[in-house]
Every structure is written in structure tokens, then in C-alpha cells.
NUGUDO-927693 format. One record per atom (N, C-alpha, C): atom name; chain; residue in one letter; x, y, z. Coordinates in steps of 0.2 Angstrom, whole numbers, always signed. Last residue first. Example, Ala and Ser with C-alpha at 12.3 -4.5 7.8 and 13.67 -1.06 7.14 Angstrom:
2
{atomo = N, cadena = A, residuo = S, east = +64, north = -11, up = +35} .
{atomo = CA, cadena = A, residuo = S, east = +68, north = -5, up = +36} .
{atomo = C, cadena = A, residuo = S, east = +64, north = +0, up = +39} .
{atomo = N, cadena = A, residuo = A, east = +66, north = -28, up = +39} .
{atomo = CA, cadena = A, residuo = A, east = +62, north = -22, up = +39} .
{atomo = C, cadena = A, residuo = A, east = +66, north = -16, up = +39} .
END
This chain:
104
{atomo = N, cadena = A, residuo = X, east = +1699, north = -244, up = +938} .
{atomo = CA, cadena = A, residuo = X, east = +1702, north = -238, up = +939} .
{atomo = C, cadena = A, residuo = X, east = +1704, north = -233, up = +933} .
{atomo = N, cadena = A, residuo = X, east = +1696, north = -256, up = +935} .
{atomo = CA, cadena = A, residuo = X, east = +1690, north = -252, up = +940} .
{atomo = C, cadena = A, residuo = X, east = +1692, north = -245, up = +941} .
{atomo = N, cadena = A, residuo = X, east = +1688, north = -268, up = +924} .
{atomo = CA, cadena = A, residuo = X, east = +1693, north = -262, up = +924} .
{atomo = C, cadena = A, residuo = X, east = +1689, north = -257, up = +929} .
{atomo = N, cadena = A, residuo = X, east = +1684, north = -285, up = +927} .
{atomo = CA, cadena = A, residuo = X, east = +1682, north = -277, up = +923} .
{atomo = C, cadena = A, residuo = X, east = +1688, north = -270, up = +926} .
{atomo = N, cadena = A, residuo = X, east = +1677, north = -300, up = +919} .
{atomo = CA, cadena = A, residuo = X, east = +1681, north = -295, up = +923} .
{atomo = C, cadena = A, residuo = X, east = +1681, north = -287, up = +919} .
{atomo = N, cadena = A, residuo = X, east = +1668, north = -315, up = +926} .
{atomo = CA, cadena = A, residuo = X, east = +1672, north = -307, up = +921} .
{atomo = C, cadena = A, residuo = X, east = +1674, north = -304, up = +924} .
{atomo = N, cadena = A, residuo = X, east = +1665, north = -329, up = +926} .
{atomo = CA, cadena = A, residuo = X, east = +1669, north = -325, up = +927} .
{atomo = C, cadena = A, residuo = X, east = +1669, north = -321, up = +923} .
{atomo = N, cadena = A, residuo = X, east = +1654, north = -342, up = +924} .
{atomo = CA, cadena = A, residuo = X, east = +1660, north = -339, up = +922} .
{atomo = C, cadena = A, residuo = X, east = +1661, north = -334, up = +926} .
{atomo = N, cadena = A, residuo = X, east = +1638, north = -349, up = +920} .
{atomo = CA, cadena = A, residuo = X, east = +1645, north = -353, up = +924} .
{atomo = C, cadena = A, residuo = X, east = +1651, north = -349, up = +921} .
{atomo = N, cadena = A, residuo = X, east = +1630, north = -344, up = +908} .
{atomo = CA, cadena = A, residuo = X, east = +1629, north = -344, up = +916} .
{atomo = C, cadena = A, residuo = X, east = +1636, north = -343, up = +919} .
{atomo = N, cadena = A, residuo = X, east = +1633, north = -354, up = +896} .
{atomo = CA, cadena = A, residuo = X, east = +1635, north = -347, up = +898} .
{atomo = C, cadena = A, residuo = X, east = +1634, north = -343, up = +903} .
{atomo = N, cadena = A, residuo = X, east = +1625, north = -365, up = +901} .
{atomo = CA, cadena = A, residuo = X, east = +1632, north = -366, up = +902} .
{atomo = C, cadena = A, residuo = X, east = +1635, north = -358, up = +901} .
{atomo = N, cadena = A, residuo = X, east = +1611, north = -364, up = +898} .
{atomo = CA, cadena = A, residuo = X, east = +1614, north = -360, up = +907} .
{atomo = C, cadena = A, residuo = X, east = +1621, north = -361, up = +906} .
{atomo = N, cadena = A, residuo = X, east = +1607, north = -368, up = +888} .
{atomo = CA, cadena = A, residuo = X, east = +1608, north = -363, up = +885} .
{atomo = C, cadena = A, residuo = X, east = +1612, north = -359, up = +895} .
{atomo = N, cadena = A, residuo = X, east = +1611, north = -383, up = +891} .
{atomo = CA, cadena = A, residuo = X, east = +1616, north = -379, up = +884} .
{atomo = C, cadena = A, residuo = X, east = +1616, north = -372, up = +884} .
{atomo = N, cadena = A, residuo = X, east = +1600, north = -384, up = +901} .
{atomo = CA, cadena = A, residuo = X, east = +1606, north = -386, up = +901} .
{atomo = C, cadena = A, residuo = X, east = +1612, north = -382, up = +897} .
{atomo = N, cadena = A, residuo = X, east = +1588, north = -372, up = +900} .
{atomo = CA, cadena = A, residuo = X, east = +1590, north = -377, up = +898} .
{atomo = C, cadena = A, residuo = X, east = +1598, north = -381, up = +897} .
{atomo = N, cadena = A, residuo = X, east = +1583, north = -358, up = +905} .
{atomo = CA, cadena = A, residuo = X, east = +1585, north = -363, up = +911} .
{atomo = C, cadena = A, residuo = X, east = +1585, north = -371, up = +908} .
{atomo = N, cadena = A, residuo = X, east = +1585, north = -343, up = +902} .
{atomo = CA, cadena = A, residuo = X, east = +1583, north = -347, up = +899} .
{atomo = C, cadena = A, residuo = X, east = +1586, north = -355, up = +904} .
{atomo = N, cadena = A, residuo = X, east = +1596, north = -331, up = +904} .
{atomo = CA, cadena = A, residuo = X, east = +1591, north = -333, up = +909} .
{atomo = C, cadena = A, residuo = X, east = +1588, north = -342, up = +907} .
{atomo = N, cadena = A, residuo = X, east = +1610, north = -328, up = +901} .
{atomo = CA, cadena = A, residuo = X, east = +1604, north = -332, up = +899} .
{atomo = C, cadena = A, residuo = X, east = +1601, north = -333, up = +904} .
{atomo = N, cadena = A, residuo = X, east = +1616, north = -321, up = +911} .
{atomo = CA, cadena = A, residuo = X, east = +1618, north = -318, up = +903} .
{atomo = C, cadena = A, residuo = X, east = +1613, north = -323, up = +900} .
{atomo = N, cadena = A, residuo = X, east = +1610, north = -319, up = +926} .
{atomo = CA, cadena = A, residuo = X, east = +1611, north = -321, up = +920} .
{atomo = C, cadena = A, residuo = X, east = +1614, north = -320, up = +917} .
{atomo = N, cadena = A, residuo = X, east = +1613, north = -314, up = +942} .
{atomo = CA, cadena = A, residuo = X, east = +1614, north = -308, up = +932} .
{atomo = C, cadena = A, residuo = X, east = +1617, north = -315, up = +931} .
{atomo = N, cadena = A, residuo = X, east = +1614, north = -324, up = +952} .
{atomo = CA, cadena = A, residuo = X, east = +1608, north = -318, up = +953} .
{atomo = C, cadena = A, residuo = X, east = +1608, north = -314, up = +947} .
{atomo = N, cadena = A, residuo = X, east = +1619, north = -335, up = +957} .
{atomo = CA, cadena = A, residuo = X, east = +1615, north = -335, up = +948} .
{atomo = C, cadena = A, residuo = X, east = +1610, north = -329, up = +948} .
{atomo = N, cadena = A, residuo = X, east = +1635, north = -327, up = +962} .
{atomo = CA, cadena = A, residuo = X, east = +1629, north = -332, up = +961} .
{atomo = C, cadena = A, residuo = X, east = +1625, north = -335, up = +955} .
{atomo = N, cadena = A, residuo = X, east = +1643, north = -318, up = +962} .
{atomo = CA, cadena = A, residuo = X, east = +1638, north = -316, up = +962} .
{atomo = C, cadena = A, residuo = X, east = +1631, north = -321, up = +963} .
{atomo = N, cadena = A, residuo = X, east = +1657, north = -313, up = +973} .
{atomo = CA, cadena = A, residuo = X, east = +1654, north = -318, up = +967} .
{atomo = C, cadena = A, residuo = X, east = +1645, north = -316, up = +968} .
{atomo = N, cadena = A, residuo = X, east = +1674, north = -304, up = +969} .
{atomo = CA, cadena = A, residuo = X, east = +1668, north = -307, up = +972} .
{atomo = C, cadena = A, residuo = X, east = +1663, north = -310, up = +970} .
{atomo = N, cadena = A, residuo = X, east = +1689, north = -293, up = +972} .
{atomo = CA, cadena = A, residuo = X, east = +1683, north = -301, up = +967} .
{atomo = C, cadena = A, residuo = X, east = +1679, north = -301, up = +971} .
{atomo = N, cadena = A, residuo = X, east = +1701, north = -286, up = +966} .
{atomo = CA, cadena = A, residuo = X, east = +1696, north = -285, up = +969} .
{atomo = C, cadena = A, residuo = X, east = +1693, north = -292, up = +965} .
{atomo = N, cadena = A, residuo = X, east = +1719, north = -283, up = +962} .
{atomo = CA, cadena = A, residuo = X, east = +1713, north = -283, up = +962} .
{atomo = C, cadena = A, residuo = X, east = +1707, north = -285, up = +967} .
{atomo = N, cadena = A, residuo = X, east = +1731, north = -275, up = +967} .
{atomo = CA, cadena = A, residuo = X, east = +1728, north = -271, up = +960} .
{atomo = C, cadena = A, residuo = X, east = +1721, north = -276, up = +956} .
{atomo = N, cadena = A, residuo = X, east = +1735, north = -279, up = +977} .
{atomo = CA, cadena = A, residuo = X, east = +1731, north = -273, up = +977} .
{atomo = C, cadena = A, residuo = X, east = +1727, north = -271, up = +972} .
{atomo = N, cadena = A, residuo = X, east = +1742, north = -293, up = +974} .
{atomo = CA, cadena = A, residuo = X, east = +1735, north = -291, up = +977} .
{atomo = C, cadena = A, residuo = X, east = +1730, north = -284, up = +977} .
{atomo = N, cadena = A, residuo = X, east = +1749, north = -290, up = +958} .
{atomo = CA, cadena = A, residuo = X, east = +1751, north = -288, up = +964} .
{atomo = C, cadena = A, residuo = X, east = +1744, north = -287, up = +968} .
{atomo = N, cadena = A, residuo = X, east = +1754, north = -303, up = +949} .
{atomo = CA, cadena = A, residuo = X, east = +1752, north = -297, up = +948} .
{atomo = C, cadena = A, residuo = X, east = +1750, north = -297, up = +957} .
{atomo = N, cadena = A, residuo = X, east = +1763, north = -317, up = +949} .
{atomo = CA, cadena = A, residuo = X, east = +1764, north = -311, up = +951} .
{atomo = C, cadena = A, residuo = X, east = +1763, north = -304, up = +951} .
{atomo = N, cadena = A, residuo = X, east = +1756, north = -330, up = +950} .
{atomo = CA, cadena = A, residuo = X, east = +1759, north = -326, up = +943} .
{atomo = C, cadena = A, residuo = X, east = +1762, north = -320, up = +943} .
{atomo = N, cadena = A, residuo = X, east = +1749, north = -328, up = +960} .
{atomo = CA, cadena = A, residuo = X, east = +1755, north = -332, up = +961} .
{atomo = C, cadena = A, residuo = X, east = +1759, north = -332, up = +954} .
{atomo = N, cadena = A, residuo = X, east = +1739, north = -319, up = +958} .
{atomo = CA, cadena = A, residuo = X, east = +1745, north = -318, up = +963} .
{atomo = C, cadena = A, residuo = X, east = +1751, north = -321, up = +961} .
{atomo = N, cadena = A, residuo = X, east = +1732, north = -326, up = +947} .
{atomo = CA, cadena = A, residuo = X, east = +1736, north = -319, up = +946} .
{atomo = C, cadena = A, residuo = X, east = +1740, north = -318, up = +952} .
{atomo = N, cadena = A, residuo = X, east = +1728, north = -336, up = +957} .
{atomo = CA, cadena = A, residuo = X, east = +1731, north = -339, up = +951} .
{atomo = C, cadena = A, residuo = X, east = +1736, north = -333, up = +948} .
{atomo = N, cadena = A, residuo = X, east = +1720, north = -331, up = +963} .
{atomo = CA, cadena = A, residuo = X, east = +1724, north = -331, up = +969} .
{atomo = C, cadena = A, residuo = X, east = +1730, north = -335, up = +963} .
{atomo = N, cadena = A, residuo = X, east = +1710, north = -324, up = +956} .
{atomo = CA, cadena = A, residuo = X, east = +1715, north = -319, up = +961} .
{atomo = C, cadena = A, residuo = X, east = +1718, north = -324, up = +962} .
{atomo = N, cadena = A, residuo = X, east = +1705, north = -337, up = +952} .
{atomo = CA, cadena = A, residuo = X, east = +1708, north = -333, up = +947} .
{atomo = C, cadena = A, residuo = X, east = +1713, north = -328, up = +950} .
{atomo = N, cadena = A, residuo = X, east = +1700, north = -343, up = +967} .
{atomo = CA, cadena = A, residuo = X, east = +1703, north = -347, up = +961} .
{atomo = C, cadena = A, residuo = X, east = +1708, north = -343, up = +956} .
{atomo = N, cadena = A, residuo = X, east = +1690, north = -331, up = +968} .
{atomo = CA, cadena = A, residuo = X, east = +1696, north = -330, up = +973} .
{atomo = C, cadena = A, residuo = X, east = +1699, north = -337, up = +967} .
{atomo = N, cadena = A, residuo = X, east = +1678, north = -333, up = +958} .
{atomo = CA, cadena = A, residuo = X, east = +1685, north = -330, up = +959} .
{atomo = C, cadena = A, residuo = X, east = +1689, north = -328, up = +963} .
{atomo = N, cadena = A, residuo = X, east = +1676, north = -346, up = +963} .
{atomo = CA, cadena = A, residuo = X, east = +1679, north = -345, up = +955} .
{atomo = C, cadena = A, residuo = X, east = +1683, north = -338, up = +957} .
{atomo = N, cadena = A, residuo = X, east = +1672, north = -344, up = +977} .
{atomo = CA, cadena = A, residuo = X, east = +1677, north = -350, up = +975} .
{atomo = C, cadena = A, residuo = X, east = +1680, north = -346, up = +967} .
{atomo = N, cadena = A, residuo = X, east = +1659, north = -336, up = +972} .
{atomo = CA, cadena = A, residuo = X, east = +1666, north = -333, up = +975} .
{atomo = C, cadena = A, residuo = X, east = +1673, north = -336, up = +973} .
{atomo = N, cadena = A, residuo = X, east = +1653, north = -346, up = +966} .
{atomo = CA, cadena = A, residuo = X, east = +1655, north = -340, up = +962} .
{atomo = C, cadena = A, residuo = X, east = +1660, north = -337, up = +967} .
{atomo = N, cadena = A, residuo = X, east = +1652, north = -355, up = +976} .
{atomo = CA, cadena = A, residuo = X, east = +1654, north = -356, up = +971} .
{atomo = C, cadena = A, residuo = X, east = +1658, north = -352, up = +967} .
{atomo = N, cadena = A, residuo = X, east = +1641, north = -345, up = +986} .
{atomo = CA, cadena = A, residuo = X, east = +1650, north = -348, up = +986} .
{atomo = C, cadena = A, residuo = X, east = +1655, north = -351, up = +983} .
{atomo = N, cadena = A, residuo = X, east = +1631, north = -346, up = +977} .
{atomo = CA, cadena = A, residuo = X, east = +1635, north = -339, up = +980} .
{atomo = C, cadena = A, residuo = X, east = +1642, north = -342, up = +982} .
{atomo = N, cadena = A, residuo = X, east = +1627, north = -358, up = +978} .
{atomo = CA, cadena = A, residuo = X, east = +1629, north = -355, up = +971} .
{atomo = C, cadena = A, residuo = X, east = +1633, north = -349, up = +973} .
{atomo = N, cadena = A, residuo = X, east = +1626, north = -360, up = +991} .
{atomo = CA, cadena = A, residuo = X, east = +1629, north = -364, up = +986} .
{atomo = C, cadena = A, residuo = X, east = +1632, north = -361, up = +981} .
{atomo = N, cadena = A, residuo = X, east = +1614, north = -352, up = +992} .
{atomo = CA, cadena = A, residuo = X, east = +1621, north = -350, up = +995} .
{atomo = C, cadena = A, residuo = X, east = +1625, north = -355, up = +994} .
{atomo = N, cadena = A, residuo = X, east = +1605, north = -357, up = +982} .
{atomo = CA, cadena = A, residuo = X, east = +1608, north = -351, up = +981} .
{atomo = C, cadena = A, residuo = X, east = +1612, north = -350, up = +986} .
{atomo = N, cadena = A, residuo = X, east = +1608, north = -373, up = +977} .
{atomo = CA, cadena = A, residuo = X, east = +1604, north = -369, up = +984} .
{atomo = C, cadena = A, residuo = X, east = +1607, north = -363, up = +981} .
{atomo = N, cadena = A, residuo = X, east = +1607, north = -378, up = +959} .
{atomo = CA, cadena = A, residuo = X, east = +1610, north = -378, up = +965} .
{atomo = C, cadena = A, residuo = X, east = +1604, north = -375, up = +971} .
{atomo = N, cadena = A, residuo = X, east = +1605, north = -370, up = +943} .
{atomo = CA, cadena = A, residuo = X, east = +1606, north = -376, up = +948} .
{atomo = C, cadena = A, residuo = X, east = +1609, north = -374, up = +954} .
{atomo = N, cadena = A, residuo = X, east = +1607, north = -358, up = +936} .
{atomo = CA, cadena = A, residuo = X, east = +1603, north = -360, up = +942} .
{atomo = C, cadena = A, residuo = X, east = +1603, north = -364, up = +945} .
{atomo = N, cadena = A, residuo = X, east = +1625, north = -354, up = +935} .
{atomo = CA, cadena = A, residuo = X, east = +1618, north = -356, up = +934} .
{atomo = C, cadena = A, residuo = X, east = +1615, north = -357, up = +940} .
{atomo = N, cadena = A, residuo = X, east = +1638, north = -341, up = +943} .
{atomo = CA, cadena = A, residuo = X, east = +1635, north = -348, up = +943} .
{atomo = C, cadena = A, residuo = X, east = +1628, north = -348, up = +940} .
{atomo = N, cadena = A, residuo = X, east = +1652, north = -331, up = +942} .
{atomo = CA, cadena = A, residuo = X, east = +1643, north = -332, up = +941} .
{atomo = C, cadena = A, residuo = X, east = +1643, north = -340, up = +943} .
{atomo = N, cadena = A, residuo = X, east = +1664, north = -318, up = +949} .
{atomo = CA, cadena = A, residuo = X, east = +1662, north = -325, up = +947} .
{atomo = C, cadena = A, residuo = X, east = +1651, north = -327, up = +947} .
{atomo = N, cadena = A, residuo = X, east = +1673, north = -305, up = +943} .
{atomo = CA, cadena = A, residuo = X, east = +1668, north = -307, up = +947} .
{atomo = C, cadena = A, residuo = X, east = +1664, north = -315, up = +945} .
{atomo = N, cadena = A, residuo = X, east = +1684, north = -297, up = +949} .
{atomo = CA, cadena = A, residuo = X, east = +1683, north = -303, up = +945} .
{atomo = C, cadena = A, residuo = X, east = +1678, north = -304, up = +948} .
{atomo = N, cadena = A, residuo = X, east = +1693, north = -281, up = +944} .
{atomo = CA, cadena = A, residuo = X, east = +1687, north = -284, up = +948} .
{atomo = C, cadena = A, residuo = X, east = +1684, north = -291, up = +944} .
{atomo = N, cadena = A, residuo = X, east = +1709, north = -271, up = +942} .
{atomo = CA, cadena = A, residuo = X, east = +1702, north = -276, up = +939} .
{atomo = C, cadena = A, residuo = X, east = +1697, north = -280, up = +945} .
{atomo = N, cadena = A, residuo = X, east = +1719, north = -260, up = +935} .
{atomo = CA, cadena = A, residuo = X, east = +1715, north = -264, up = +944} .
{atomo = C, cadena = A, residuo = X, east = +1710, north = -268, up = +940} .
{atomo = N, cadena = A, residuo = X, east = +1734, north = -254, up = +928} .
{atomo = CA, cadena = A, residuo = X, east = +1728, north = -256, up = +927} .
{atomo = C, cadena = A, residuo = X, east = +1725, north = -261, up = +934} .
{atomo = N, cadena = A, residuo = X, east = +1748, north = -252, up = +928} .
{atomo = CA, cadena = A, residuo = X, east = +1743, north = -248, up = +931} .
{atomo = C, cadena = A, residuo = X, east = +1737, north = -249, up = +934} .
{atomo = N, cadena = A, residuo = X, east = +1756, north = -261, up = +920} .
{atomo = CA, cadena = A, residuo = X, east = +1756, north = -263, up = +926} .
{atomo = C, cadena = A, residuo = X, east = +1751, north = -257, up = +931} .
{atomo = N, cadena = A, residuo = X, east = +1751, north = -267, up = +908} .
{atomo = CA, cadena = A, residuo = X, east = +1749, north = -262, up = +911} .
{atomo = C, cadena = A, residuo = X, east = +1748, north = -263, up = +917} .
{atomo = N, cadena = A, residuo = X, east = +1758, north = -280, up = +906} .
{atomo = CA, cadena = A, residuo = X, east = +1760, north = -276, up = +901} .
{atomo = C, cadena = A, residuo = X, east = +1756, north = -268, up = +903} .
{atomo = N, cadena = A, residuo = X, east = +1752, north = -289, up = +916} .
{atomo = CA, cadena = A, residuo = X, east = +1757, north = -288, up = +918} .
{atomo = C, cadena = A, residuo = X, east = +1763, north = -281, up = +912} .
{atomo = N, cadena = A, residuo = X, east = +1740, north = -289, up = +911} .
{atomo = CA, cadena = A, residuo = X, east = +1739, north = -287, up = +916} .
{atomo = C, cadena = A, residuo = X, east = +1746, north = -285, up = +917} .
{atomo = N, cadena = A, residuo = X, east = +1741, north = -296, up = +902} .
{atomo = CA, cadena = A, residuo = X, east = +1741, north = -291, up = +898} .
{atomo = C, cadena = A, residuo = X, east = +1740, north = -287, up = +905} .
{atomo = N, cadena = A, residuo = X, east = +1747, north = -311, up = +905} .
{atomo = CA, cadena = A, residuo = X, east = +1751, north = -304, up = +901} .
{atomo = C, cadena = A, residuo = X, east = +1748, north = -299, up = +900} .
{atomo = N, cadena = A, residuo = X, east = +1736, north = -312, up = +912} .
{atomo = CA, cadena = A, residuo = X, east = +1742, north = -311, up = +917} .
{atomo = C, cadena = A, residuo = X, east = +1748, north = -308, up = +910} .
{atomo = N, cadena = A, residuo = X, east = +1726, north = -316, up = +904} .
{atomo = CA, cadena = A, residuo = X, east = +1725, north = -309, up = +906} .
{atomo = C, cadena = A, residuo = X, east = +1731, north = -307, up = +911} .
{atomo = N, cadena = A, residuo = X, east = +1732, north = -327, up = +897} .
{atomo = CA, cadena = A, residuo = X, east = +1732, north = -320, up = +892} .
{atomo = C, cadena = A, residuo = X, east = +1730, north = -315, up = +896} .
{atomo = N, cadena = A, residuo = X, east = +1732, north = -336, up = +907} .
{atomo = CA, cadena = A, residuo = X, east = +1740, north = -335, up = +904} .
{atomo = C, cadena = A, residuo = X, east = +1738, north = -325, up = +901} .
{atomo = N, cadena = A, residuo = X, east = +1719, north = -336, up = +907} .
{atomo = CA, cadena = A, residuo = X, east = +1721, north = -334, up = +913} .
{atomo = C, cadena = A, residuo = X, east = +1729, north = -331, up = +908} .
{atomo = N, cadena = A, residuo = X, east = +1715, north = -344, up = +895} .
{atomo = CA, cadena = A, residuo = X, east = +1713, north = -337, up = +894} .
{atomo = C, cadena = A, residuo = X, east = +1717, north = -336, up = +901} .
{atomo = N, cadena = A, residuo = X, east = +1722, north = -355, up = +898} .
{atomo = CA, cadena = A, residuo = X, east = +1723, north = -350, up = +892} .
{atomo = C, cadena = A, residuo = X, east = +1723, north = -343, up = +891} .
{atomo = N, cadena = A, residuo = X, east = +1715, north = -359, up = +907} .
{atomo = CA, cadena = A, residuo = X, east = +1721, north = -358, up = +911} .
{atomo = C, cadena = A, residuo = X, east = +1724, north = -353, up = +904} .
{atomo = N, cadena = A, residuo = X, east = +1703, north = -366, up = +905} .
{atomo = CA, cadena = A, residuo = X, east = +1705, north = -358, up = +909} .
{atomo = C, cadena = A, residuo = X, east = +1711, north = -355, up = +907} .
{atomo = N, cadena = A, residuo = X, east = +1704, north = -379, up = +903} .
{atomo = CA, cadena = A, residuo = X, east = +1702, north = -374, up = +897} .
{atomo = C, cadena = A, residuo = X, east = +1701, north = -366, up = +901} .
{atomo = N, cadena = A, residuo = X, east = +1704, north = -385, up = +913} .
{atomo = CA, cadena = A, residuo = X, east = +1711, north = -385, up = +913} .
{atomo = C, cadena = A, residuo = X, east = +1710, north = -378, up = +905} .
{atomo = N, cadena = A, residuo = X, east = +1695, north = -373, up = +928} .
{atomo = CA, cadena = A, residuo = X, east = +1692, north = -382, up = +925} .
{atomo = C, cadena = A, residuo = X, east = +1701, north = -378, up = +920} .
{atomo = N, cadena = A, residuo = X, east = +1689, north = -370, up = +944} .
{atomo = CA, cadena = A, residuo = X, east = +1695, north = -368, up = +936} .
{atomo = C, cadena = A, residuo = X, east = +1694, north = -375, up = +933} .
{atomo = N, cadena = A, residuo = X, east = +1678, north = -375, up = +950} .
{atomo = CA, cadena = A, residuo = X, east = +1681, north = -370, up = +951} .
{atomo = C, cadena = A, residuo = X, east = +1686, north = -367, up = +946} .
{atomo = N, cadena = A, residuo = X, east = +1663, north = -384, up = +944} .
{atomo = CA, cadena = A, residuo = X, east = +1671, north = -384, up = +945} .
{atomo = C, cadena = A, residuo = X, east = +1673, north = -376, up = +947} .
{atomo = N, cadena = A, residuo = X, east = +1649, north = -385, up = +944} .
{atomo = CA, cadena = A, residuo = X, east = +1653, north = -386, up = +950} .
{atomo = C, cadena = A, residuo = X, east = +1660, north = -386, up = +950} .
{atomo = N, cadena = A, residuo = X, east = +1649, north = -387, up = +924} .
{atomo = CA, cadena = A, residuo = X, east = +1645, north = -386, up = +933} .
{atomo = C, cadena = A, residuo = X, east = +1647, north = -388, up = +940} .
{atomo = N, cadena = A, residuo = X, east = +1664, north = -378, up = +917} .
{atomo = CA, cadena = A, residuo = X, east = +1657, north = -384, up = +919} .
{atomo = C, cadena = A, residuo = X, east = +1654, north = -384, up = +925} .
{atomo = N, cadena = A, residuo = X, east = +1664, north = -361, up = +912} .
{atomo = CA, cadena = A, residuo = X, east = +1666, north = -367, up = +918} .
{atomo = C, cadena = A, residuo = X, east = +1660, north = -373, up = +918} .
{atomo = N, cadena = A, residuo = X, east = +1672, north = -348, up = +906} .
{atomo = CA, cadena = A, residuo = X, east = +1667, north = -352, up = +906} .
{atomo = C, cadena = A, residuo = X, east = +1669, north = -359, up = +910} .
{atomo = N, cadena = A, residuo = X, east = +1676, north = -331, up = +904} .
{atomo = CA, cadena = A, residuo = X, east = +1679, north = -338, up = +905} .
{atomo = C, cadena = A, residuo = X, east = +1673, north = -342, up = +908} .
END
């Protein structure tokens, strides 16, 4: 999931959220860990609570959708794991997201 610069859920999430709340709610075993990024722009402890922001944003969007707090984890990383290092506008927009991962 991917995010313009400074937004915490922008309205083109909400699709992909819809798809990880059915398929979360289709394994109701499954725990996940949401980890949120941000590009370089910014102060680093900016960027570190941004990426939290994102995902506490998505935990707290699966809450209210009904998946059950236990069954996730989050935190955020910052712009500390790129997926593009490369520091031009277009190429840091894959920077700014959210993944998620299977913990159990």
C-alpha cells in the first residue's frame, strides 16, 4: 500500500484495506505485523512517527472492521529499508507504504 507524502491513509487504500480485512477475516488464525515506511524527506523522528501514524491508521481501521487486536502487531520504520534508495521524487514514491507480514 502506497501513500502520497505526509498522508496517513490517503482514499486509494481503502481497497486494498477492504481486501486484507476479507482475507483476514477468511483466516481467522492468521496474525500480521504492519509495518509502515516513509521516504527521505523530512527529520528522521518525523518520518519515524509518520510511519507509525500509517500503521497504527490500518490497525485501528482492521479493529473497527472487526479483526481482533490480538491478532496484530505494527510499527513503523521510518525511511530507514528503502525499496528504492534512489532520492528522485518518482523513483521515493515506493518508499511511502505499508507491509505486512505473516507472524505466526
Amino acid at each position: 500500500m502506497l501513500f502520497r507524502t505526509g498522508l496517513i491513509l490517503n482514499k486509494e487504500s481503502y481497497q486494498e484495506l477492504t481486501e486484507l480485512n476479507e482475507l483476514l477475516k477468511d483466516s481467522n488464525h492468521v496474525k500480521i505485523e504492519i509495518i509502515g515506511h516513509t521516504d527521505i524527506s523530512g527529520e528522521k523522528e518525523h518520518n519515524v512517527l509518520l510511519s507509525e501514524q500509517r500503521a497504527q491508521a490500518v490497525v485501528n481501521y482492521l479493529i473497527k472492521k472487526g479483526i481482533s487486536k490480538e491478532r496484530l502487531k505494527y510499527k513503523g520504520m521510518g525511511s530507514s529499508v528503502p525499496v528504492n534508495p534512489e532520492e528522485t521524487k518518482k523513483k521515493q514514491a515506493i518508499n511511502r507504504r505499508v507491509e505486512f507480514r505473516v507472524i505466526n
